[in-house]
GULUMMI-58731 format. One record per residue (C-alpha): residue number from 0; residue in one letter; x, y negated, z. Coordinates in nm, 4 decimals. Example, Ala and Ser with C-alpha at 12.3 -4.5 7.8 and 13.67 -1.06 7.14 Angstrom:
% GULUMMI-58731
0  A  1.2300  0.4500  0.7800
1  S  1.3670  0.1060  0.7140
//
This chain:
% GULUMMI-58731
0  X  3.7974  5.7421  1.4903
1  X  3.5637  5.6561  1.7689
2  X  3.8224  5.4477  1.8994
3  X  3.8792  5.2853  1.6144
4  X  3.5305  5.1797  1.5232
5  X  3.4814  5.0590  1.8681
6  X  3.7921  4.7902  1.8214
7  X  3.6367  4.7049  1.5235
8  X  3.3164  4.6522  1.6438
9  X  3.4771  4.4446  1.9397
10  X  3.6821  4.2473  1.7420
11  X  3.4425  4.1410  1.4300
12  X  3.2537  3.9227  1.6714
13  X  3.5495  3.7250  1.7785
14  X  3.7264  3.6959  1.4272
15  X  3.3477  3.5557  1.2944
16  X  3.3711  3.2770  1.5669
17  X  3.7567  3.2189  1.5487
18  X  3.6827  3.1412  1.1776
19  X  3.3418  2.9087  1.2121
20  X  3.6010  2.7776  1.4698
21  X  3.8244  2.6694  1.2260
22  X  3.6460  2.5814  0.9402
23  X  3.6082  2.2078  0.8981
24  X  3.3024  2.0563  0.9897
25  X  3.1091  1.8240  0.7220
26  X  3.2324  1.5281  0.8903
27  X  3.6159  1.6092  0.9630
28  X  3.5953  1.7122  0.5343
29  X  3.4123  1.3594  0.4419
30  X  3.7092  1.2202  0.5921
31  X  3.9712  1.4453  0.3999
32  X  3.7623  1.3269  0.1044
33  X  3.8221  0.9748  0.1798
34  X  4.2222  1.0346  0.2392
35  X  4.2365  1.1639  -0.0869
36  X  4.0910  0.9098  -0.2623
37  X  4.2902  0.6333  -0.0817
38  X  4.5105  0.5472  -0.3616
39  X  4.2722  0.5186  -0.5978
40  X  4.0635  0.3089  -0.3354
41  X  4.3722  0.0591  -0.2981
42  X  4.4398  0.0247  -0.6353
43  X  4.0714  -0.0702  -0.7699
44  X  4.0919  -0.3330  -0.4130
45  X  4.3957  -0.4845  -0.5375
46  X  4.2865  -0.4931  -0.9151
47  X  3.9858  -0.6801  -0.8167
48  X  4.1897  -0.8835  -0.5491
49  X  4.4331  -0.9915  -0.7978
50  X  4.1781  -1.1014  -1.0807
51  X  3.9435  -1.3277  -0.8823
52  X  3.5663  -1.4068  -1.0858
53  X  3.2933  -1.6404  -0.9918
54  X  2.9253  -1.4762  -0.9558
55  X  2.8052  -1.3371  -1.2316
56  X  3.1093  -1.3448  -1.4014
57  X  3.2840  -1.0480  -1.2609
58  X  3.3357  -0.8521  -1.5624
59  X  3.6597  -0.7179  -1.4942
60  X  3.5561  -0.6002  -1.1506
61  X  3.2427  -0.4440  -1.3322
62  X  3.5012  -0.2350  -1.5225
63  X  3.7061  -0.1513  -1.2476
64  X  3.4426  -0.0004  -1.0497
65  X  3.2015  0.1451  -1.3087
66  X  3.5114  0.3264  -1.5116
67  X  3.5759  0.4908  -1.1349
68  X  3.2613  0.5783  -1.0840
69  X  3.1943  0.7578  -1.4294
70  X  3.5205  0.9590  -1.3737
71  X  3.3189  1.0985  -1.0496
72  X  3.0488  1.2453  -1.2558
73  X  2.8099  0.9516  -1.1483
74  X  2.5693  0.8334  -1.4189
75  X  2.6199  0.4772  -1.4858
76  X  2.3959  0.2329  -1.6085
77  X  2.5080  -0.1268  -1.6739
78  X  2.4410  -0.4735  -1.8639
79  X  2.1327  -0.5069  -1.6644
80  X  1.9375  -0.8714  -1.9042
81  X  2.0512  -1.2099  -1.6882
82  X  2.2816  -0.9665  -1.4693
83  X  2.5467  -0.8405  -1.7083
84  X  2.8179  -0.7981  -1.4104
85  X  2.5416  -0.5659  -1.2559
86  X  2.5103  -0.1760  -1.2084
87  X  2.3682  0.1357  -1.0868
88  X  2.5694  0.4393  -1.0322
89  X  2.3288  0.7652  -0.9971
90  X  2.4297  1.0903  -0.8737
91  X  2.1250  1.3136  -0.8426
92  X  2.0867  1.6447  -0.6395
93  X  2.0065  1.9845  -0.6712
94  X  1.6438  1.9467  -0.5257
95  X  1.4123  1.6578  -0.4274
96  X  1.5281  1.4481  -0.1251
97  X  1.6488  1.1231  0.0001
98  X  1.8040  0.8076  -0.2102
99  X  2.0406  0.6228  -0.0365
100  X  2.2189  0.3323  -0.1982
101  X  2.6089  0.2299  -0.1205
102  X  2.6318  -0.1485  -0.2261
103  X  2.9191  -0.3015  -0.3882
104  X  2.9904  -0.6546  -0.3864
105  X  3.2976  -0.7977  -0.5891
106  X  3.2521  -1.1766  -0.6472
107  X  3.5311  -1.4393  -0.5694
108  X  3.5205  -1.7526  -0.4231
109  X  3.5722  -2.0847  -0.5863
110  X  3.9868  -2.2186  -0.4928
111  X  4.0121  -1.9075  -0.2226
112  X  3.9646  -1.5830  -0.4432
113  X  3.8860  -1.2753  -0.2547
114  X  3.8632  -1.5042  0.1102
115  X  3.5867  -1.3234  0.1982
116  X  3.6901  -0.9535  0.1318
117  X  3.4515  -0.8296  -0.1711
118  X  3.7334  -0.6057  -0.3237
119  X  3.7790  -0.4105  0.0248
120  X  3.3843  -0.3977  0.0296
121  X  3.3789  -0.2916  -0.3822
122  X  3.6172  0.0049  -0.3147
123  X  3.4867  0.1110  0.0551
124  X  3.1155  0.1532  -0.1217
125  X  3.2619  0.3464  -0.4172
126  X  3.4949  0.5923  -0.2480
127  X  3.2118  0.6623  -0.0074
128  X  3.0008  0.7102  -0.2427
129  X  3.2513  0.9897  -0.4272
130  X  3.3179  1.1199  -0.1026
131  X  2.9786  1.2227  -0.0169
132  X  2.9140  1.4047  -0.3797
133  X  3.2371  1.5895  -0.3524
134  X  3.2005  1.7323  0.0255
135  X  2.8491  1.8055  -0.0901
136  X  2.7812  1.8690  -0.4737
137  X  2.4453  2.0345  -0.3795
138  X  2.3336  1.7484  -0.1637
139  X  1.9392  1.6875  -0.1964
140  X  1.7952  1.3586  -0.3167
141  X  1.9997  1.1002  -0.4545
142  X  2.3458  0.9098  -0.3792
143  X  2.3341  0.5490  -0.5409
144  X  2.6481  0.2754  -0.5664
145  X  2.4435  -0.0372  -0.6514
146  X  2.6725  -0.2947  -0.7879
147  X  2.4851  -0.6188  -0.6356
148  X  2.7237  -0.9348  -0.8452
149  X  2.6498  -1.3122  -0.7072
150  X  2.6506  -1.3226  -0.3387
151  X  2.8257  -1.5860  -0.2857
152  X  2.7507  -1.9602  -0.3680
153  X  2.3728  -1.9118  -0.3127
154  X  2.3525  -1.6549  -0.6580
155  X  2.1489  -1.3781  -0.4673
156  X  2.2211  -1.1132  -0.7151
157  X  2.0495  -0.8752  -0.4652
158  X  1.7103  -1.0903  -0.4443
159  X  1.7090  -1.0713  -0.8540
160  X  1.7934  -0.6945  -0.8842
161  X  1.5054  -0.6803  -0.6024
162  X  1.2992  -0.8623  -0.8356
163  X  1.3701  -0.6384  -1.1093
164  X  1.2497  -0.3204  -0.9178
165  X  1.6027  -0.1855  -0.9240
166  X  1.5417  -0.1217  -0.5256
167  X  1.2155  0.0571  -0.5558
168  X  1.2205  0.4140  -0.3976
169  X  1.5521  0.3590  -0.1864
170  X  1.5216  0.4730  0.1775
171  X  1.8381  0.2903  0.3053
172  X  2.0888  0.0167  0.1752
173  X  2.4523  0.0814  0.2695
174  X  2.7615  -0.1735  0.3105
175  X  3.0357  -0.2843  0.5335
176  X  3.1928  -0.6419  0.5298
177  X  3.5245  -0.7199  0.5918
178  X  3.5761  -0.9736  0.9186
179  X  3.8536  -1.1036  1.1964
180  X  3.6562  -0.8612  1.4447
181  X  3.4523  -0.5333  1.4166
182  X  3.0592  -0.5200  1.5181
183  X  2.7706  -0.2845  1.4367
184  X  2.5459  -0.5540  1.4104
185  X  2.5182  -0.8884  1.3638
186  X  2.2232  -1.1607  1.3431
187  X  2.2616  -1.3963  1.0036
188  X  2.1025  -1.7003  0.9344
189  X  1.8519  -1.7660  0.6575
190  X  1.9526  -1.9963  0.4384
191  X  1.8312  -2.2719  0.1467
192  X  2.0611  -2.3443  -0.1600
193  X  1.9929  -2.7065  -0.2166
194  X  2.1249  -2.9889  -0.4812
195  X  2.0052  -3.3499  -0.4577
196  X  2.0320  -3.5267  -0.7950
197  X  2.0061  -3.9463  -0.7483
198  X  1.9733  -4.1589  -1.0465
199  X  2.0347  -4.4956  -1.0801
200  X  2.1515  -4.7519  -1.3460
201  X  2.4504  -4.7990  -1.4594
202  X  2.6687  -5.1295  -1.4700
203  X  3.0262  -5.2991  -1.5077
204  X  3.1223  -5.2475  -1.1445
205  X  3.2815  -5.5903  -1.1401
206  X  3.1695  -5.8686  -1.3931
207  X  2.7946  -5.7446  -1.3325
208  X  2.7307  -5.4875  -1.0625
209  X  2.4008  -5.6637  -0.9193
210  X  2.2423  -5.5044  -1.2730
211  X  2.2871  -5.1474  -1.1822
212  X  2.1656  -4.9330  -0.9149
213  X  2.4464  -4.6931  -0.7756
214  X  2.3417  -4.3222  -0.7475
215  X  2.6527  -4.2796  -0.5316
216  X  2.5460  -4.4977  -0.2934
217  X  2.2123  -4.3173  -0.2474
218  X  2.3807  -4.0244  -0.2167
219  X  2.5925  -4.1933  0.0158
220  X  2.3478  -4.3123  0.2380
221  X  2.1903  -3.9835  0.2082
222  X  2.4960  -3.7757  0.3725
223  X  2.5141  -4.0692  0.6514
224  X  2.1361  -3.9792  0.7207
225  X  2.1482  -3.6353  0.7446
226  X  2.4757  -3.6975  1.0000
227  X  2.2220  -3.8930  1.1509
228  X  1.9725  -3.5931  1.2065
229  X  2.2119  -3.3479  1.3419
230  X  2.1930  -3.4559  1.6776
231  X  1.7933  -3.3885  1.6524
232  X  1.7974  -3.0349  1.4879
233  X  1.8182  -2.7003  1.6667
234  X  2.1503  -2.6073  1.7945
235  X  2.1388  -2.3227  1.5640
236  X  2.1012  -2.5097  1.2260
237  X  2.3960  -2.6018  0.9968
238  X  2.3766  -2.8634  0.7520
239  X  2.6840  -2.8116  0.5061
240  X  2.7325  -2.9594  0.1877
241  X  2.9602  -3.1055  -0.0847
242  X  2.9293  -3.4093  -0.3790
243  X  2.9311  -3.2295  -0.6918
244  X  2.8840  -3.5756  -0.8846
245  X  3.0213  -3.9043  -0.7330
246  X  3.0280  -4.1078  -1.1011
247  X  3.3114  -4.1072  -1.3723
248  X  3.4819  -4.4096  -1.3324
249  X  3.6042  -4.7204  -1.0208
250  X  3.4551  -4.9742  -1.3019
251  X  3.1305  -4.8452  -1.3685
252  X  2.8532  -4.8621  -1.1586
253  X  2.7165  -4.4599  -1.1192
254  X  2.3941  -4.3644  -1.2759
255  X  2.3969  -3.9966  -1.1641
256  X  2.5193  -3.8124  -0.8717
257  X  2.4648  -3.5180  -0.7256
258  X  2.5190  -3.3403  -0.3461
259  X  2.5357  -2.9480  -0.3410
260  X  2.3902  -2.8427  -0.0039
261  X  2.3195  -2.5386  0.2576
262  X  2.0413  -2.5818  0.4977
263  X  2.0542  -2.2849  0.7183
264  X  1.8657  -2.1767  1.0447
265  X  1.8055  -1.8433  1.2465
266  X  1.4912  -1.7649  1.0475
267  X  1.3456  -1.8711  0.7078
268  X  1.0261  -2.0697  0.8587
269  X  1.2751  -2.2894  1.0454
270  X  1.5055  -2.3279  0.7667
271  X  1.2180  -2.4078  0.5192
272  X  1.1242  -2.6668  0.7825
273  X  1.4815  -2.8395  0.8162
274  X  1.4369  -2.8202  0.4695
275  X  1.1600  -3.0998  0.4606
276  X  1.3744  -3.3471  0.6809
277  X  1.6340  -3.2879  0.4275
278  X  1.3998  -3.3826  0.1178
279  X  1.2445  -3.6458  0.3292
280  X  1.5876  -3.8239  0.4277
281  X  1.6720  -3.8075  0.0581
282  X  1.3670  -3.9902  -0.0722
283  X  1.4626  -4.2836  0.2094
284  X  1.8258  -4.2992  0.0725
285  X  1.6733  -4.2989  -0.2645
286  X  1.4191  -4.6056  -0.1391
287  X  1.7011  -4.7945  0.0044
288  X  1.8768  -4.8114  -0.2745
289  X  1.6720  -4.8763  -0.5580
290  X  1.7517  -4.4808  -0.7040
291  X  1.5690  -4.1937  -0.8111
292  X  1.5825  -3.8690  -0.6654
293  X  1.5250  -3.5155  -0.7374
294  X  1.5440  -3.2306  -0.4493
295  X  1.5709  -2.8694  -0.6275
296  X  1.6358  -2.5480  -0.5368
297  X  1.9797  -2.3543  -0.7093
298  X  1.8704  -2.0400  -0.5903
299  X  1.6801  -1.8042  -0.3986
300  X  1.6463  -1.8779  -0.0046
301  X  1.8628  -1.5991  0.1905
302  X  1.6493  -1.4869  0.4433
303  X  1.7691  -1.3498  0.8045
304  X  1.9100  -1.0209  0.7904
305  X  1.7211  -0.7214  1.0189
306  X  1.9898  -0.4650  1.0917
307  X  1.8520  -0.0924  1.1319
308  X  1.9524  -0.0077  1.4829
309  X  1.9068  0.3739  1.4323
310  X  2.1680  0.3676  1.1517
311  X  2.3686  0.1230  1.2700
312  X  2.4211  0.3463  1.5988
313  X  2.5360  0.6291  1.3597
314  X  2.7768  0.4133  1.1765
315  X  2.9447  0.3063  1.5285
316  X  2.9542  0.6649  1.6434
317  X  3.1025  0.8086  1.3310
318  X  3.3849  0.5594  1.2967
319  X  3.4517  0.5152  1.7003
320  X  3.5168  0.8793  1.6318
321  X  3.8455  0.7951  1.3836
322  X  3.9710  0.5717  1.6472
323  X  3.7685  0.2488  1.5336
324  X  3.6801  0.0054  1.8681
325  X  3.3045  -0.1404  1.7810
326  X  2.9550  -0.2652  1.9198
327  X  2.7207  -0.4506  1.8617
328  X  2.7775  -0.7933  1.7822
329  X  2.5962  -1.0939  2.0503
330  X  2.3066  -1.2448  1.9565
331  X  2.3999  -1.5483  2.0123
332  X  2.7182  -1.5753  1.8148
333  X  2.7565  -1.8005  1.4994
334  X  2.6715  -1.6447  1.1717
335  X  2.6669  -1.7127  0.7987
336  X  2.4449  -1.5994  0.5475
337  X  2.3707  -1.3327  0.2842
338  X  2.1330  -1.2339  0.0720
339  X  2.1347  -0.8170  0.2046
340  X  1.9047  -1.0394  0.4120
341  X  1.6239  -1.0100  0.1334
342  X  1.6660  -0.6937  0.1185
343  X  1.6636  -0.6038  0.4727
344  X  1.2944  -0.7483  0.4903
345  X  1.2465  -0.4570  0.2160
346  X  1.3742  -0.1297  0.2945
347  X  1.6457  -0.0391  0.5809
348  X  2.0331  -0.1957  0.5954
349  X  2.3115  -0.2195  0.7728
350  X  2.6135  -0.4508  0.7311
351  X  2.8243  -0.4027  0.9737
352  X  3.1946  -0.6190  1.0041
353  X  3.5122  -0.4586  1.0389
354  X  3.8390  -0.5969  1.1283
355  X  4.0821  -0.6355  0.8615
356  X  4.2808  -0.9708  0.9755
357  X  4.4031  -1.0764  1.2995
358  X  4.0848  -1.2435  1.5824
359  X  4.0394  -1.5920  1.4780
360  X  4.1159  -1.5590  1.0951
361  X  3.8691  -1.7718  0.9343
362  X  3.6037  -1.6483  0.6892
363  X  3.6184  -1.8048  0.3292
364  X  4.0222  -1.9101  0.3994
365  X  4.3287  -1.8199  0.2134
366  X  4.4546  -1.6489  0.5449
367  X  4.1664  -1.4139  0.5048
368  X  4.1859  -1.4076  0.1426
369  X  4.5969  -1.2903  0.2213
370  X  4.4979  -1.0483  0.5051
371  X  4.2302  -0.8674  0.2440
372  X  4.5299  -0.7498  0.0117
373  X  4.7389  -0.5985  0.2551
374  X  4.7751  -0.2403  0.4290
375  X  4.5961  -0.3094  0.7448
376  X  4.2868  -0.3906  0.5570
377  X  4.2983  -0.1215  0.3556
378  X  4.3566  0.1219  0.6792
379  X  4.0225  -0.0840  0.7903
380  X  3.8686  0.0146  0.4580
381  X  3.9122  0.3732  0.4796
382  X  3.7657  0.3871  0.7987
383  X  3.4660  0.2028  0.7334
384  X  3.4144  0.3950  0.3960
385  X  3.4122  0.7040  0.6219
386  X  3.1456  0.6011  0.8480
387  X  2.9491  0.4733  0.5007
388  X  3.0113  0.8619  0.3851
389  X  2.8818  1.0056  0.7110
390  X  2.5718  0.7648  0.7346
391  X  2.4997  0.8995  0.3892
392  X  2.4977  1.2286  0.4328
393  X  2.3224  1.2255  0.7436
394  X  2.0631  1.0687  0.6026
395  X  2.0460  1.3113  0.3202
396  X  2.0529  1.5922  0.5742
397  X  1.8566  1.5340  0.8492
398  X  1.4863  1.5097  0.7913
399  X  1.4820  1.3471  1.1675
400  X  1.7498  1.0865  1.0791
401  X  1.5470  0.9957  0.8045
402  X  1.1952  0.9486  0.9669
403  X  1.3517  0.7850  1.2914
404  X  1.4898  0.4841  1.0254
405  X  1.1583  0.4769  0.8493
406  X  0.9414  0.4589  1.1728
407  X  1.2269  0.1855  1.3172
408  X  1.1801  -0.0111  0.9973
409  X  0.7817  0.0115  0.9972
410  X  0.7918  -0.0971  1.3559
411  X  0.9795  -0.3936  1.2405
412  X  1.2440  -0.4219  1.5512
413  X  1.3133  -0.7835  1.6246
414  X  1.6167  -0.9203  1.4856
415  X  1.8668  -0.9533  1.7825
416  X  1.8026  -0.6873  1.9823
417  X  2.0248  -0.4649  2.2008
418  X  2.1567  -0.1980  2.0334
419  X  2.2825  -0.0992  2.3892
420  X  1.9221  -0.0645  2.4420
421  X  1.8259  0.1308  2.1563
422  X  1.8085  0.5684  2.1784
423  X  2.0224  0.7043  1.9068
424  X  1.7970  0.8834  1.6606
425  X  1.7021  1.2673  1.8115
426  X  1.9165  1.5292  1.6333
427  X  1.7305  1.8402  1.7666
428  X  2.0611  2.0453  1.6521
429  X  1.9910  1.8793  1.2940
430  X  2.3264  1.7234  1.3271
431  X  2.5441  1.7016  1.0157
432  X  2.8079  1.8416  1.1633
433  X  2.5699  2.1686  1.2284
434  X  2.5496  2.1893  0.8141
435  X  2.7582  2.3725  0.5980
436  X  2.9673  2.1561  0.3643
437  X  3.0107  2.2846  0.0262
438  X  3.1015  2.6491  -0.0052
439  X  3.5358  2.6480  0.0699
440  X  3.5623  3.0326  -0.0384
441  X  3.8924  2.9750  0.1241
442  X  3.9933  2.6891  -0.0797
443  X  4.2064  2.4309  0.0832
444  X  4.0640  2.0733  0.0904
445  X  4.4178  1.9710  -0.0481
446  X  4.3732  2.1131  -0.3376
447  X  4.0663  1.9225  -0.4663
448  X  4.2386  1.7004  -0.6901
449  X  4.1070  1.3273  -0.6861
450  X  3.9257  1.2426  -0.9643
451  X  3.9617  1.3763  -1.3418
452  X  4.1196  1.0638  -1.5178
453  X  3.9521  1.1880  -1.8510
454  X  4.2852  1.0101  -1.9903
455  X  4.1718  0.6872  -1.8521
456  X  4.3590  0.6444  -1.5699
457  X  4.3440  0.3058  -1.3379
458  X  4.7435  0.2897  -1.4232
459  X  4.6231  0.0819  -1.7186
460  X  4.4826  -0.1666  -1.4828
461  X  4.7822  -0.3969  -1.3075
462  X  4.7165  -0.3605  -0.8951
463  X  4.9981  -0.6210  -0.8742
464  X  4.9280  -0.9709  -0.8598
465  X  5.0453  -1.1641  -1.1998
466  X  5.2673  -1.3876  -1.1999
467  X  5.1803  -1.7438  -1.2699
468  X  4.8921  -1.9352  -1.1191
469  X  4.7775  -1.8557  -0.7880
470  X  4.4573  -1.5499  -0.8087
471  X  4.2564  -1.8344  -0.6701
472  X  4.3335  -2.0554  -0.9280
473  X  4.2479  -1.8064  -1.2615
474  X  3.8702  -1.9030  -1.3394
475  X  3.6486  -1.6558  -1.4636
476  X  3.5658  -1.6567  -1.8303
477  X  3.1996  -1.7606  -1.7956
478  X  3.0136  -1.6092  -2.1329
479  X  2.8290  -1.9098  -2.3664
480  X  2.5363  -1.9821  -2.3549
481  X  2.3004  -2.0199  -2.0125
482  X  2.4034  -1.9890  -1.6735
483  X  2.3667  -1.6497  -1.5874
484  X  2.2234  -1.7154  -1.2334
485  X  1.9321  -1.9055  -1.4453
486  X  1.8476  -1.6255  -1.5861
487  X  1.5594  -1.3958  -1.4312
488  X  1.7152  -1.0675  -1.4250
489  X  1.4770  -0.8072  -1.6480
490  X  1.3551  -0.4832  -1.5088
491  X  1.6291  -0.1826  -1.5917
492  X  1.5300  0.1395  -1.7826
493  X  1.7036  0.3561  -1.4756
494  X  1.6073  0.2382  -1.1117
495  X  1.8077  0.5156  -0.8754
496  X  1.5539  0.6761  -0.7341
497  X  1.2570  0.6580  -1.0150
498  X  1.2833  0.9832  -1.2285
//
């Protein structure tokens, strides 16, 4: 008997390790998680690939993603006033804590589609999102998806749900971006959404065209003078634009014409600058030939985005550790615009770039637009959702995570800098993988079924592209009335993380 309680007492010791052994850790079960939801993740990518919709018009997206989330057991609140194609998803914990806010962008690009990725980044926020609440259902605080429509085209859907207070009480902001190369960071420029109306006076372009004034030929003039300027702005400035309105017809003289145009820089003060050559070079088009002009704004400036190193340096780590090669992107590398660059100026981001297409795919192209429907991006997706997941519930776990971001972001840490350079934030043992995911009472992770399809399942949503007219060809069906992005978004009855 002696004996026998003496083996026992020997041997408890080691069966108690063997089994904290080989129980998962939080992590390595965030990632299960995100496995199991991979169908469901590639189908809602490919729904929203397949049905391409201009800002603000992205209702079936809206669907997509919001039916998804509800199965989850996420509250969802939509048809935000001015934003209908807007959401918030809430899932609220057990006891006070955190909110941190996946966002989910889904607009298309007009003649690409999906060219720059939004249905990989839709799906990546919401499966990391449902990952998170099913590895911990008694998580503190509050996990948020944030659908943010209108970033493309100047629409700054995330400056107007900003606006709206939608934002207030959210510790950190949480997204990936699809790209031809993978980087924890990366600089982006700020950037002015401009449109230059001329007016002139019409006339028969032949039997009379000393009576009119053309507005083309302003605008004209206007587009040789700013080619005219590049060689005198900073190397980092981009003048881009398009006519939106060169006149109806060769025989009439144009009385109206119009140049879309993106004035961007490294920071706002220097774009807002460029900005006054711009309206200055328009008014001397506009002198020189006998037109009126009109210099406006079509949306919100973008403002340059401040990455949050601390978080950032967690995102790298956790998806380095599924295999994932990525650093911190250089400083000095080009860079477009976004409006997460608002927000960063608000609370704490991060928007890292992964990898979906082959180096050298172009942003905004139909090869990138190709490359964002097919296995390898989706691969890419599931990784990046995973780091997303384990940022999240870091944050949610680890009071020293938390403060480390909060003191970065009060500190305000230059744009640019090292990340090399940068401590990772002090774990202290806090680590996540040091906390218990929810209880397993044996259970195998397998057997957690997806999501309950209520009798909704996505089935009834096509993943494969229609036949017919190319996805970048099918126009979104634009409600009546005024343009949405003219519309100041109202404040919403549910902000995330306002009880």
């Amino acid at each position: 008997m002696a004996s026998h309680a003496s083996h026992a007492s020997s041997a408890s010791p080691t069966s108690s390790a063997s089994t904290a052994r080989d129980e998962p850790s939080a992590p390595s079960l965030l990632s299960a998680e995100i496995a199991l939801l991979r169908p469901r993740l590639e189908a809602v990518s490919l729904a929203i690939h397949d049905r391409p919709e201009l800002k603000f018009a992205e209702y079936h997206a809206h669907q997509v993603l919001t039916r998804w989330l509800t199965e989850g057991g996420f509250v969802v609140e939509s048809g935000i006033p001015g934003m209908e194609t807007a959401f918030v998803a809430v899932h609220r914990g057990t006891r006070p804590g955190p909110c941190v806010a996946l966002l989910a962008e889904y607009d298309a690009l007009p003649g690409v589609g999906h060219g720059c990725g939004h249905n990989l980044i839709a799906a990546g926020a919401v499966a990391a999102a449902l990952a998170v609440v099913r590895t911990l259902p008694a998580h503190p605080g509050t996990v948020a998806v944030i659908g943010t429509p209108g970033e493309e085209m100047g629409g700054a859907g995330k400056v107007r749900l900003a606006e709206a207070g939608v934002f207030e009480g959210v510790d950190a902001a949480l997204m990936f971006h699809p790209s031809d190369r993978s980087v924890t960071t990366q600089h982006a420029l700020a950037a002015a959404h401009l449109r230059i109306d001329f007016t002139g006076l019409s006339a028969h372009a032949a039997r009379s065209p000393w009576r009119g004034r053309s507005a083309l030929a302003g605008a004209q003039l206007f587009l040789n003078a700013l080619d005219s300027m590049r060689q005198f702005v900073p190397p980092t400035a981009r003048l881009h634009g398009v006519v939106a309105d060169g006149g109806q017809a060769p025989n009439v003289v144009p009385a109206h014409a119009a140049v879309e145009l993106f004035v961007r820089d490294r920071t706002t003060a220097a774009a807002e600058e460029l900005v006054e050559r711009v309206r200055a070079a328009a008014e001397g088009a506009a002198l020189a030939t006998g037109t009126a002009v009109e210099v406006s704004e079509t949306g919100p400036l973008y403002a340059e985005r401040r990455d949050s190193l601390v978080l950032a340096e967690r995102f790298g780590r956790a998806v380095r550790e599924l295999g994932l090669d990525i650093g911190p992107g250089a400083p000095d590398e080009p860079a477009g615009s976004s409006d997460i660059g608002n927000l960063s100026h608000l609370l704490p981001v991060i928007h890292p770039y992964i990898r979906i297409a082959p180096p050298g795919t172009p942003a905004h192209s139909r090869a990138m637009r190709e490359a964002a429907a097919g296995t390898f991006a989706h691969d890419r997706t599931e990784i990046a959702a995973a780091g997303l997941a384990r940022v999240t519930a870091e944050l949610l776990m680890d009071p020293q995570l938390l403060d480390a971001t909060r003191d970065e972001f009060a500190a305000g840490r230059p744009t640019g800098a090292d990340l090399s350079a940068v401590p990772a934030a002090p774990s202290t043992g806090a680590d996540l993988s040091a906390v218990p995911a929810a209880p397993s009472t044996g259970a195998d992770l397998s057997a957690v079924p997806a999501a309950p399809s209520t009798g909704a399942d996505l089935s009834a949503v096509p993943a494969a592209r229609p036949t017919g007219a190319e996805p970048s060809a099918v126009p979104a069906a634009r409600p009546t009335g005024a343009e949405p992005s003219a519309v100041p978004a109202a404040r919403p009855t549910l902000p995330p993380c306002r009880s």
